[in-house]
C-alpha positions, -999 to 999 in steps of 0.1 A, spaced: -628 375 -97 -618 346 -112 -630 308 -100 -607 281 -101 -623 244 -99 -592 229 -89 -573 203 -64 -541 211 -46 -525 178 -63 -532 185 -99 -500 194 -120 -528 213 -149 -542 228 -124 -507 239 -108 -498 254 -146 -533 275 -139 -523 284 -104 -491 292 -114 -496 314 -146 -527 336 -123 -503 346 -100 -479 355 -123 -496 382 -137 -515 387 -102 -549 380 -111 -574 383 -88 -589 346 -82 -600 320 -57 -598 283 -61 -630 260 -49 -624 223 -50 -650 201 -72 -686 196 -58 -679 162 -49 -651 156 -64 -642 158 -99 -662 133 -123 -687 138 -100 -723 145 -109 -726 177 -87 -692 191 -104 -711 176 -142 -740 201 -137 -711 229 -133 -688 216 -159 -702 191 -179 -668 172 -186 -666 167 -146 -625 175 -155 -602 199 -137 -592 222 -142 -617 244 -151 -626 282 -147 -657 300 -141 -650 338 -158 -678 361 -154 -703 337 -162 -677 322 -190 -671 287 -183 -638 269 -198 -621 236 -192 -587 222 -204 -559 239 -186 -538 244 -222 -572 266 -235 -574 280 -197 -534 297 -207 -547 310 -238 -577 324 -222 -560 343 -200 -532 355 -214 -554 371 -240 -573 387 -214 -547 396 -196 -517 406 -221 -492 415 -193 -470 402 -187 -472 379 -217 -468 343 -209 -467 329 -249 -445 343 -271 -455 367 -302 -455 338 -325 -458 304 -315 -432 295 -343 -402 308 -328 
């Protein structure tokens, strides 16, 4: 399972959302510690940003590497075309 550090009024965090059920992976989102910046969510993800996803034991922030990550992990359905270029 997959762990979404997220808040319901992020838009990055609603492209995550979004894209995970679209190819219906199994996850659960967990607000910050705290909040985000906070130094609770720091010692979890040391940029304190959301989004950000815990992976077993793989930690990534940045919701546009988060996309990659997953559709790489997951290759269907494909959310990126073949090549970027086109």
């Amino acid at each position: 399972m997959i762990t979404l550090y997220d808040l319901p009024i992020s838009s990055y965090g609603c492209k995550i959302r979004v894209l995970m059920t679209h190819k219906k992976i199994n996850w659960k989102s967990v607000p910050p510690p705290d909040g985000y910046g906070s130094l609770a969510y720091c010692k979890i993800v040391p940029a304190g940003t959301i989004p950000a996803i815990e992976h077993n034991g793989f930690l990534l922030a940045d919701s546009e590497a988060i996309a990659e990550y997953l559709d790489e992990i997951i290759v269907s359905p494909p959310m990126l075309p073949d090549d970027p270029q086109d």
